[in-house]
PyMOL CGO cylinders between C-alpha atoms (Angstrom):
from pymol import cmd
from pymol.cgo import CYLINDER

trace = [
    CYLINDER, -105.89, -54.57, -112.07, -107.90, -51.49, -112.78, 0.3, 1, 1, 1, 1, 1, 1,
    CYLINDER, -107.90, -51.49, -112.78, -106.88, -47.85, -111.48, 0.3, 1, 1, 1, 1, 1, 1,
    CYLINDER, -106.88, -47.85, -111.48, -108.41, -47.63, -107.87, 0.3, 1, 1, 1, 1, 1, 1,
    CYLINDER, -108.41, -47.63, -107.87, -110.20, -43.80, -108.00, 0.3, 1, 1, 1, 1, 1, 1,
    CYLINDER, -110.20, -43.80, -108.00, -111.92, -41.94, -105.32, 0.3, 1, 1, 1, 1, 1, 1,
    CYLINDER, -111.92, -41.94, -105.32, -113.44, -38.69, -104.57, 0.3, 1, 1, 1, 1, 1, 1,
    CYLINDER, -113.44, -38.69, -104.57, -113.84, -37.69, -101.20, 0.3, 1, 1, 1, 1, 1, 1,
    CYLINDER, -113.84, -37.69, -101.20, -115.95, -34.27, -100.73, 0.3, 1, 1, 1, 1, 1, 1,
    CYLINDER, -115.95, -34.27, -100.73, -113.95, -32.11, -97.99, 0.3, 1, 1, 1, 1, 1, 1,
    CYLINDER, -113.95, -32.11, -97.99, -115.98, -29.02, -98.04, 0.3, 1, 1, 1, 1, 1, 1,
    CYLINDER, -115.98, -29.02, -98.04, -119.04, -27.85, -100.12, 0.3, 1, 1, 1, 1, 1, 1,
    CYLINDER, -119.04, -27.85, -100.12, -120.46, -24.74, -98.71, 0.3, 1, 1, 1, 1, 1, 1,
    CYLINDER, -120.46, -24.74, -98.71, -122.10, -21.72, -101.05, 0.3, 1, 1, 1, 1, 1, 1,
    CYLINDER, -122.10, -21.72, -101.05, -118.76, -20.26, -102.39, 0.3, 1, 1, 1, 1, 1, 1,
    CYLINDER, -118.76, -20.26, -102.39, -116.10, -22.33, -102.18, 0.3, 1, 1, 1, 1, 1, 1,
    CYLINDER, -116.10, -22.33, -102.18, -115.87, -26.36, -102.28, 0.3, 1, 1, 1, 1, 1, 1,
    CYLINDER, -115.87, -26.36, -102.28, -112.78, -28.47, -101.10, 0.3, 1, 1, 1, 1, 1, 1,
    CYLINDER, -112.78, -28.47, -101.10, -112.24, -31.81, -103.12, 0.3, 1, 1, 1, 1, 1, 1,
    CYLINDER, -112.24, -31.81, -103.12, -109.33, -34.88, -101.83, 0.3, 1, 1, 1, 1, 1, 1,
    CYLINDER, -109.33, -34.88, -101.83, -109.10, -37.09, -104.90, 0.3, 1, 1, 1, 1, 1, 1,
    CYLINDER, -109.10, -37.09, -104.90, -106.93, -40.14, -105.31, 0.3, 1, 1, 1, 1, 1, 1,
    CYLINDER, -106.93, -40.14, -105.31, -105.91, -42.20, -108.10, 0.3, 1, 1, 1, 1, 1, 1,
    CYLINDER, -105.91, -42.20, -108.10, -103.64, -45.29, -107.41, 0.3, 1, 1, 1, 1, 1, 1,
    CYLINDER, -103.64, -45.29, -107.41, -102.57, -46.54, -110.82, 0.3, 1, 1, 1, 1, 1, 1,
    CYLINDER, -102.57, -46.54, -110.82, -101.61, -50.14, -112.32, 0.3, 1, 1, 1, 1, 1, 1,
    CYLINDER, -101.61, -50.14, -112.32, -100.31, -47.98, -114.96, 0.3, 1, 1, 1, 1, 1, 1,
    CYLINDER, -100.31, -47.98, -114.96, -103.32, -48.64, -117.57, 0.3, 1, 1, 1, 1, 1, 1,
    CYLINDER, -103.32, -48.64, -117.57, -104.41, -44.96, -116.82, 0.3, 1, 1, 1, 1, 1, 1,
    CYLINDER, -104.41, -44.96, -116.82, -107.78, -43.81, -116.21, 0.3, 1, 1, 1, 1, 1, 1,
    CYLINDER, -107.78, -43.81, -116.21, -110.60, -42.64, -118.71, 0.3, 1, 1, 1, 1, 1, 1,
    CYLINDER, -110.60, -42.64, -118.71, -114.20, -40.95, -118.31, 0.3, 1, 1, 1, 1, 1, 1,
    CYLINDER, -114.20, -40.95, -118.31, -114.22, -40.45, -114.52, 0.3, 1, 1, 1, 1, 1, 1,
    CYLINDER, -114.22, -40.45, -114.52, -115.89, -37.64, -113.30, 0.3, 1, 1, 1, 1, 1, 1,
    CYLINDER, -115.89, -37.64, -113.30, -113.79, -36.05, -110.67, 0.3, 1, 1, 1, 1, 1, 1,
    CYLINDER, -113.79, -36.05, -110.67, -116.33, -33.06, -109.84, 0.3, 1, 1, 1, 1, 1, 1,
    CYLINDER, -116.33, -33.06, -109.84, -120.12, -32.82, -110.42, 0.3, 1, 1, 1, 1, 1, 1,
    CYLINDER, -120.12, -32.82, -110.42, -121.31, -29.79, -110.42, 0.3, 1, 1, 1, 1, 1, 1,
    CYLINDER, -121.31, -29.79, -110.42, -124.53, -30.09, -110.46, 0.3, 1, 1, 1, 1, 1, 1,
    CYLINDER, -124.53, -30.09, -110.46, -124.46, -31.94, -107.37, 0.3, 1, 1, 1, 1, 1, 1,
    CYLINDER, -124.46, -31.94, -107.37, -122.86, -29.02, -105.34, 0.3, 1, 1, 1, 1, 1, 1,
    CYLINDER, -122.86, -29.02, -105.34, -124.51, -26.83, -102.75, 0.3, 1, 1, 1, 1, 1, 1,
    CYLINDER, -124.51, -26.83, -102.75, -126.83, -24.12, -103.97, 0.3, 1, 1, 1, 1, 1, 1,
    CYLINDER, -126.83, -24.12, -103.97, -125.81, -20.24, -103.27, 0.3, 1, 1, 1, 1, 1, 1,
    CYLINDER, -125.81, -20.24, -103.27, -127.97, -19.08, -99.69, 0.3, 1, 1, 1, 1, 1, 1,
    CYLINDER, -127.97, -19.08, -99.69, -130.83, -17.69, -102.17, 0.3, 1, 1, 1, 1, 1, 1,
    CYLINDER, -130.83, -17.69, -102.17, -131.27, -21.08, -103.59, 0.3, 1, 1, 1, 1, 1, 1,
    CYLINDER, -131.27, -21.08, -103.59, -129.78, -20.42, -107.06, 0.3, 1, 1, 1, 1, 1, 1,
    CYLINDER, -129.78, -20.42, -107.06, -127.89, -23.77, -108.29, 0.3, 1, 1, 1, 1, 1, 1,
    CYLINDER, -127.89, -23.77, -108.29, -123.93, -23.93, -108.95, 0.3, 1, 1, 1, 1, 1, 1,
    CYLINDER, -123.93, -23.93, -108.95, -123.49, -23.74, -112.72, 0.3, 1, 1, 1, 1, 1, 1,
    CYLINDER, -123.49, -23.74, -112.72, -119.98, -23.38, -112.83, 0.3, 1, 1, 1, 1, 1, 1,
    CYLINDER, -119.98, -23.38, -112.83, -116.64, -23.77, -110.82, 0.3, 1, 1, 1, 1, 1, 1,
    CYLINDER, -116.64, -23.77, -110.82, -113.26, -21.90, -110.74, 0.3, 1, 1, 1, 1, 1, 1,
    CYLINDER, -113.26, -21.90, -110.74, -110.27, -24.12, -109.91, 0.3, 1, 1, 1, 1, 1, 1,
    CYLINDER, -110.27, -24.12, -109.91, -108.50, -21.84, -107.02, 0.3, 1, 1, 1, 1, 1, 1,
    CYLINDER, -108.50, -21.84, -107.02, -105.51, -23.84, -106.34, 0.3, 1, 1, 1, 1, 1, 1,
    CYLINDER, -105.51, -23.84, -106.34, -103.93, -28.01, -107.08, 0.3, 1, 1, 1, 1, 1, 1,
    CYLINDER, -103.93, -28.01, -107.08, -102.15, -29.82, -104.40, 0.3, 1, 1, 1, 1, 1, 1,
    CYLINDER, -102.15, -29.82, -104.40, -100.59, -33.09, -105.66, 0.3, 1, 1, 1, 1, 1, 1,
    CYLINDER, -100.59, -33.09, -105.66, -98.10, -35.84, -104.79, 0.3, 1, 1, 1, 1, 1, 1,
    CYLINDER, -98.10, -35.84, -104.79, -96.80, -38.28, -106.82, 0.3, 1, 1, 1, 1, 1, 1,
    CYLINDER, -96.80, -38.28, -106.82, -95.04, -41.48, -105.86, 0.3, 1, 1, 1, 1, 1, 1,
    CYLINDER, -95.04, -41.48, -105.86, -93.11, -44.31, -108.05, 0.3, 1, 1, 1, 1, 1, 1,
    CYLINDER, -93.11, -44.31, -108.05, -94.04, -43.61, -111.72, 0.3, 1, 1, 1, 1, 1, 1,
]
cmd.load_cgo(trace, "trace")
């Protein structure tokens, strides 16, 4: 059984972008999963793409393991 991944946009407005990700593990670990694409976020309001993030802040739970 492979790791079951998601990554579920919350928020993605011109400053600041919210991100719920999930991993549910057999274990095996995960490898080359892109958790956020930044080129795929919103552009600022005068059209200029993202080209960068800051992380602000991690929330995480961990069960079992």
């Amino acid at each position: 059984m492979a790791d079951a991944v998601t990554a579920t946009t919350v928020e993605d407005g011109p400053r600041e972008a919210v991100f719920y990700l999930t991993n549910t593990s057999d274990g095996t670990g995960e490898s080359a999963v892109t958790k956020v694409d930044v080129s795929a976020l919103s552009s600022l309001q005068d059209g200029t793409a993202c080209t960068g993030v800051r992380i602000k802040k991690i929330t995480f739970t961990n069960v079992g393991m």
